[in-house]
DONULUM-906727 format. One record per atom (N, C-alpha, C): residue number from 1; residue in one letter; atom name; z negated, x negated, y. Coordinates in nm, 4 decimals. Example, Ala and Ser with C-alpha at 12.3 -4.5 7.8 and 13.67 -1.06 7.14 Angstrom:
1, A, N, -0.7800, -1.3190, -0.5690
1, A, CA, -0.7800, -1.2300, -0.4500
1, A, C, -0.7800, -1.3200, -0.3300
2, S, N, -0.7080, -1.2850, -0.2250
2, S, CA, -0.7140, -1.3670, -0.1060
2, S, C, -0.7870, -1.2900, 0.0030
***
This chain:
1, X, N, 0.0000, -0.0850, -0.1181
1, X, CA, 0.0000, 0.0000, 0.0000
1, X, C, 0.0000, -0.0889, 0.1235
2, X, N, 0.0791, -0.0707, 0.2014
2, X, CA, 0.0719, -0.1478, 0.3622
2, X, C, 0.0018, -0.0965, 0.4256
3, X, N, -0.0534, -0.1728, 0.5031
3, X, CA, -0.1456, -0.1266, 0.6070
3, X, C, -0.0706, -0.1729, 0.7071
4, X, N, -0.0883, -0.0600, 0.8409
4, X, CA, -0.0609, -0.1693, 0.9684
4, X, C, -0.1834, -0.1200, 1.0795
5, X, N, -0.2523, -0.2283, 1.1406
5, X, CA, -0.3539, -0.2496, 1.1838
5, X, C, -0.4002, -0.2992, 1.3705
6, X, N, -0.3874, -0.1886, 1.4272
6, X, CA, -0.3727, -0.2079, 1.5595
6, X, C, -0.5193, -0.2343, 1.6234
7, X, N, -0.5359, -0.3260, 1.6890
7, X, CA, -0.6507, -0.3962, 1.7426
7, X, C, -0.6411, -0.4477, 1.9277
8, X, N, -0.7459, -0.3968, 2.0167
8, X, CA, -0.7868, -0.4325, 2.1317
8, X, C, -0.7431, -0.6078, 2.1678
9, X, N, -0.7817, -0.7116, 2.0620
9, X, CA, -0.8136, -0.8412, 2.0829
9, X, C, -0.7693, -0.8984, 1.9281
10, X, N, -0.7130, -1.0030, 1.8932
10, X, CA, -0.6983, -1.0793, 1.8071
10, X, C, -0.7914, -1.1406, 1.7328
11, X, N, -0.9135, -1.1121, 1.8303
11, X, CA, -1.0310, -1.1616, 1.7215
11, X, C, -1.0642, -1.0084, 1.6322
12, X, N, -1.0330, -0.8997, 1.6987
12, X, CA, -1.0513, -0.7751, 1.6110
12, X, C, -1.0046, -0.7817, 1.4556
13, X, N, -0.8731, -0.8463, 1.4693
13, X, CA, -0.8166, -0.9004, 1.3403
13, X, C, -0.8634, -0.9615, 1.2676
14, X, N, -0.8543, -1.0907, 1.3094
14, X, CA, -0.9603, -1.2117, 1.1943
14, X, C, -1.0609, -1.1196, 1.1223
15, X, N, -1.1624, -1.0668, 1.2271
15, X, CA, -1.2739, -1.0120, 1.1497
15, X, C, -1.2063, -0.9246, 1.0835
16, X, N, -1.1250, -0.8283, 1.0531
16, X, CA, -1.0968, -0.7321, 0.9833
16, X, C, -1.0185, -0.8511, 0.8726
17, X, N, -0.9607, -0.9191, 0.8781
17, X, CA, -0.9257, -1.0751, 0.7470
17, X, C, -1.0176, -1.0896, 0.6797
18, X, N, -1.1291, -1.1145, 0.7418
18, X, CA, -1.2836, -1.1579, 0.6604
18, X, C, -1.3737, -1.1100, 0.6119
19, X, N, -1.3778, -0.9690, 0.6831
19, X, CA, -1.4287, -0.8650, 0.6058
19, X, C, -1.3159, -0.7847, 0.5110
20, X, N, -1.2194, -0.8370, 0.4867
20, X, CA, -1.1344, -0.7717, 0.3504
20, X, C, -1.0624, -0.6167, 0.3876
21, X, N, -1.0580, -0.6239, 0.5219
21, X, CA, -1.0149, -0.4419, 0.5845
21, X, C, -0.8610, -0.4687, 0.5364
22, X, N, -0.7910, -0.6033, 0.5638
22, X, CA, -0.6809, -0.6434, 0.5723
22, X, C, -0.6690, -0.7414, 0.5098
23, X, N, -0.5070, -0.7862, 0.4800
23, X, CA, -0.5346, -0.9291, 0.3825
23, X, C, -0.3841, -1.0408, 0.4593
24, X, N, -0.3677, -1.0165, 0.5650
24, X, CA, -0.3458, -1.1025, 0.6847
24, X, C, -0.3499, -1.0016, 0.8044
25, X, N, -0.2822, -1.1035, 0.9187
25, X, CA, -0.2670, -1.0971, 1.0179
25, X, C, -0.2180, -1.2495, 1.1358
26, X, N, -0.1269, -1.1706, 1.2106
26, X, CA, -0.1167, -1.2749, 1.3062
26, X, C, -0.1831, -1.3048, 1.4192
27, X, N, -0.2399, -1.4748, 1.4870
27, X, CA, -0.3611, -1.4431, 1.5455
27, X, C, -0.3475, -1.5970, 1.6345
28, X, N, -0.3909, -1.6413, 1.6947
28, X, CA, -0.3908, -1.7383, 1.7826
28, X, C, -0.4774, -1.8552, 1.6959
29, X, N, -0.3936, -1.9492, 1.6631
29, X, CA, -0.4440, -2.0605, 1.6325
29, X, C, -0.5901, -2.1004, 1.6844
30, X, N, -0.6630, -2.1240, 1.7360
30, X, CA, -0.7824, -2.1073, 1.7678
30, X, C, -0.8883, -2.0030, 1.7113
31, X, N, -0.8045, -1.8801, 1.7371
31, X, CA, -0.9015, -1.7984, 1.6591
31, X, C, -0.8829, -1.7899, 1.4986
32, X, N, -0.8078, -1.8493, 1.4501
32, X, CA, -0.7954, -1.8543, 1.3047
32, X, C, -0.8767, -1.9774, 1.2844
33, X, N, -0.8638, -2.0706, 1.3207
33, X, CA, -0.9968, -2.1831, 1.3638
33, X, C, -1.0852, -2.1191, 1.2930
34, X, N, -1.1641, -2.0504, 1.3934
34, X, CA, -1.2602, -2.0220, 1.3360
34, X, C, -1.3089, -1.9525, 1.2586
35, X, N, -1.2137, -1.8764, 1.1600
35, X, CA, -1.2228, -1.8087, 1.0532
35, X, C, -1.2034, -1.8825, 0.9246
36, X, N, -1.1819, -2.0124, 0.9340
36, X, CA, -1.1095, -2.1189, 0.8366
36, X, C, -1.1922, -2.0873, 0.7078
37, X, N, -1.3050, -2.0908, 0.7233
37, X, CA, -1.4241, -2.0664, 0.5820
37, X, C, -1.3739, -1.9594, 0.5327
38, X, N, -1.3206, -1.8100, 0.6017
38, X, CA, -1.3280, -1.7107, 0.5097
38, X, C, -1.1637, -1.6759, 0.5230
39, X, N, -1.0787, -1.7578, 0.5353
39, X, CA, -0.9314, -1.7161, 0.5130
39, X, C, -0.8345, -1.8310, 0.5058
40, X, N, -0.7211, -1.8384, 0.4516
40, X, CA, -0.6345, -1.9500, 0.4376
40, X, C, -0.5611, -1.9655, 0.5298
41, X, N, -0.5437, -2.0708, 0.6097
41, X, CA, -0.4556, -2.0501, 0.7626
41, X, C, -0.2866, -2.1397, 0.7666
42, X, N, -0.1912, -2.0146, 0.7595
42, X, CA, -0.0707, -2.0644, 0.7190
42, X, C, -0.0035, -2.0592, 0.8450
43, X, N, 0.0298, -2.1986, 0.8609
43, X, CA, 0.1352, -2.2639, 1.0041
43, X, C, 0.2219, -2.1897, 0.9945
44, X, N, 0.2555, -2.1189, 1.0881
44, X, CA, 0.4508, -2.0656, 1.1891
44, X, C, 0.5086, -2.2444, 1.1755
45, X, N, 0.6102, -2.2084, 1.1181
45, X, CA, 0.6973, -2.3341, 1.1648
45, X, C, 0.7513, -2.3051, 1.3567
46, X, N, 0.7078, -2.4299, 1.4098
46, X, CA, 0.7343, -2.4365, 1.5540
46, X, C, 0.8729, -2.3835, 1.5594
47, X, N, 0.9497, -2.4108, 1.5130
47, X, CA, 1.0676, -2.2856, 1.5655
47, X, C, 1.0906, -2.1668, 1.5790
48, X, N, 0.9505, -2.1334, 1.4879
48, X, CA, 0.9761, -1.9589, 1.4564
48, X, C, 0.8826, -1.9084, 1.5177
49, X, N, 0.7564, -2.0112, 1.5652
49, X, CA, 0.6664, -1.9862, 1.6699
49, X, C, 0.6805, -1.9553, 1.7861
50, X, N, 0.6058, -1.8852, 1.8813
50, X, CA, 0.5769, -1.8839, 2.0124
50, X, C, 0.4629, -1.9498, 2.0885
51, X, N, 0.4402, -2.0412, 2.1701
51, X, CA, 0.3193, -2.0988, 2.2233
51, X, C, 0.2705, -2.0638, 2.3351
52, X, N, 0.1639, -2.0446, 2.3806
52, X, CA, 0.1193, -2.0097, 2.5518
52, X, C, 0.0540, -2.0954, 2.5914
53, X, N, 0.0320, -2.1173, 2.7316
53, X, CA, -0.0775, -2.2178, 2.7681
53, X, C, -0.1646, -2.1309, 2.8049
54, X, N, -0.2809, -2.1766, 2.7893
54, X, CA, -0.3582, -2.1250, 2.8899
54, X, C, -0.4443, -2.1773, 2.9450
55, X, N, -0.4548, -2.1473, 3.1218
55, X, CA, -0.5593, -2.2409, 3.2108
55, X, C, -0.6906, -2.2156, 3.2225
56, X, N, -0.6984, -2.3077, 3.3256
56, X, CA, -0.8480, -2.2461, 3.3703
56, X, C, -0.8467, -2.2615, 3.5135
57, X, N, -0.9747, -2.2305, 3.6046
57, X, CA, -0.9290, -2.1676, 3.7457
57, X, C, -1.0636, -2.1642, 3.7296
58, X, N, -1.1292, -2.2281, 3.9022
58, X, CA, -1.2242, -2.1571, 3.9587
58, X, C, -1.2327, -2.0443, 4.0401
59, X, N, -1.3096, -1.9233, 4.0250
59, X, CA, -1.2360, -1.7980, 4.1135
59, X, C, -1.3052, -1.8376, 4.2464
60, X, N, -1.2335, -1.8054, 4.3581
60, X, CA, -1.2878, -1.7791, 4.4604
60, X, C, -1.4279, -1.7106, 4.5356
61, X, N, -1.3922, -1.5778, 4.4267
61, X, CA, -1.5288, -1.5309, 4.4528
61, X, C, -1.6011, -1.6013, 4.3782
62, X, N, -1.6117, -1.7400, 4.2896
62, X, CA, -1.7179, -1.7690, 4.2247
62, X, C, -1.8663, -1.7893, 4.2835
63, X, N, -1.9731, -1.7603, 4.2400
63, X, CA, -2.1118, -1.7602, 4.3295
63, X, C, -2.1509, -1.9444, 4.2764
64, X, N, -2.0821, -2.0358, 4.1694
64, X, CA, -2.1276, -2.1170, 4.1631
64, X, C, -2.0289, -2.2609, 4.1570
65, X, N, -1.9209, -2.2474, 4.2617
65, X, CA, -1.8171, -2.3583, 4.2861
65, X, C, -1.8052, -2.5130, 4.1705
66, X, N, -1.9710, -2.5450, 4.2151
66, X, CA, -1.9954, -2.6597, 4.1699
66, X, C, -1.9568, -2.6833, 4.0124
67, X, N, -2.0757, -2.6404, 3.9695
67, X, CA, -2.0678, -2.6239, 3.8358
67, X, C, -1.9530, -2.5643, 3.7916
68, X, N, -1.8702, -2.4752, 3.8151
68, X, CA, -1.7065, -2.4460, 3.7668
68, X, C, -1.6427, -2.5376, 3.8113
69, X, N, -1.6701, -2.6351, 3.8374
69, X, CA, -1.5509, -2.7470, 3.8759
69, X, C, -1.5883, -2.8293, 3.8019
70, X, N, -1.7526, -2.8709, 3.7495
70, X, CA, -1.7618, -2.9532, 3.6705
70, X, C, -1.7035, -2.8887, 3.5146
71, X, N, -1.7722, -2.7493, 3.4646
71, X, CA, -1.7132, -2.7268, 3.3799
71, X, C, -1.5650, -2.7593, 3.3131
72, X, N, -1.4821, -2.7354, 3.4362
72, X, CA, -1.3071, -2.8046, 3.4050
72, X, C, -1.2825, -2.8871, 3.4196
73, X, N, -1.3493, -2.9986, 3.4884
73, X, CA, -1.3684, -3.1176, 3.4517
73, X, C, -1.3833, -3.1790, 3.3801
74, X, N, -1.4954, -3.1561, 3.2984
74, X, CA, -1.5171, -3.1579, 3.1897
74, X, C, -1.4275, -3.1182, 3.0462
75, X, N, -1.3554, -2.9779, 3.0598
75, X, CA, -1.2561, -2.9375, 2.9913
75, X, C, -1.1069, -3.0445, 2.9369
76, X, N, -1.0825, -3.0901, 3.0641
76, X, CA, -0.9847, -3.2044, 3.0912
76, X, C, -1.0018, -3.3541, 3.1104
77, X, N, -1.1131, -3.3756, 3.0544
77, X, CA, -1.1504, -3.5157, 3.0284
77, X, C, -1.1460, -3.5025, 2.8588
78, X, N, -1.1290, -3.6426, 2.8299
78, X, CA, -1.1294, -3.6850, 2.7516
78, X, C, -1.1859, -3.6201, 2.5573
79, X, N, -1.3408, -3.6283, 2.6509
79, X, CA, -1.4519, -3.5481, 2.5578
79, X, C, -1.4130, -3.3747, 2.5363
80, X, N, -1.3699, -3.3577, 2.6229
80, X, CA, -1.3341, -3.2116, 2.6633
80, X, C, -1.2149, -3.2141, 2.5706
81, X, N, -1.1327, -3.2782, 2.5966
81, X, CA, -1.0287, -3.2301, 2.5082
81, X, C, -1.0584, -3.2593, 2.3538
82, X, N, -1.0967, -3.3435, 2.3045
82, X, CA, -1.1556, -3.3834, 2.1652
82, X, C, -1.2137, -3.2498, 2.1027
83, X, N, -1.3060, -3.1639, 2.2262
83, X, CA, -1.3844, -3.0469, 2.1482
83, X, C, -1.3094, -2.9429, 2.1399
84, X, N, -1.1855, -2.9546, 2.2162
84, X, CA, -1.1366, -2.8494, 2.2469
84, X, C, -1.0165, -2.8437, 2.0859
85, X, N, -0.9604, -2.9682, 2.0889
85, X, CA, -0.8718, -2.9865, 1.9943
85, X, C, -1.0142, -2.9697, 1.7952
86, X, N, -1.0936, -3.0047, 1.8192
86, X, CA, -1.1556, -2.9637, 1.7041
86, X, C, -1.1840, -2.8498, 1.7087
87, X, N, -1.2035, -2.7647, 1.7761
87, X, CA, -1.2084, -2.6272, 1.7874
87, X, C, -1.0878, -2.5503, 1.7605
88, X, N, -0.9412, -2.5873, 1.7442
88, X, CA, -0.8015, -2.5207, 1.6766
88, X, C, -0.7741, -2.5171, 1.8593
89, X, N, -0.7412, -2.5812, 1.9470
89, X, CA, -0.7017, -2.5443, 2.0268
89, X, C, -0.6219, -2.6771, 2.0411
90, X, N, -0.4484, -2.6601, 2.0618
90, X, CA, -0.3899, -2.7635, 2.1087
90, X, C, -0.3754, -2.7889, 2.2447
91, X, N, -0.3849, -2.9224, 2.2949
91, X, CA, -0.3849, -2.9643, 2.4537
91, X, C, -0.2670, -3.0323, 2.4616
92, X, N, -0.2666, -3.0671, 2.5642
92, X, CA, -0.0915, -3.0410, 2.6102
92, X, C, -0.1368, -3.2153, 2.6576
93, X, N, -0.0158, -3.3062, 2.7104
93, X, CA, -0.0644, -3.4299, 2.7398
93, X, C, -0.0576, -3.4606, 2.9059
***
């Protein structure tokens, strides 16, 4: 029987992977990351893939400038990228 399985967020998915609602889904490398213990995570060949970037930004209205600047600072250093890339997230060079 097929299921097809409409979800708010991509992490809605995974969890429905891991709790057995479903037996895939497509999902953002990162968030399959972190499902690695309870599902098998099969690569898109990059041609058949799609990739996004995504940034980061201090908002204007932020109430705490500082610290959001260190935060992405942090993001884009070195260490930052190391956690970011062990976490299923690819960084760009």
């Amino acid at each position: 029987k097929n299921v097809v399985m409409t979800t708010a967020t991509v992490n809605e998915l995974a969890v429905a992977v891991k709790l057995k609602t479903i037996d895939a889904a497509v999902v953002w490398k990162a968030v399959a990351f972190s499902y690695s213990k309870s599902a098998d995570i099969i690569a898109i060949p990059a041609e058949k893939n799609l990739t996004a970037e995504v940034g980061a930004a201090v908002l204007l209205s932020s109430s705490n400038k500082e610290i959001a600047t260190k935060f992405i600072d942090l993001m884009v250093s070195e260490t930052g990228r190391k956690i970011l890339t062990a976490n299923g997230y690819t960084v760009s060079e």
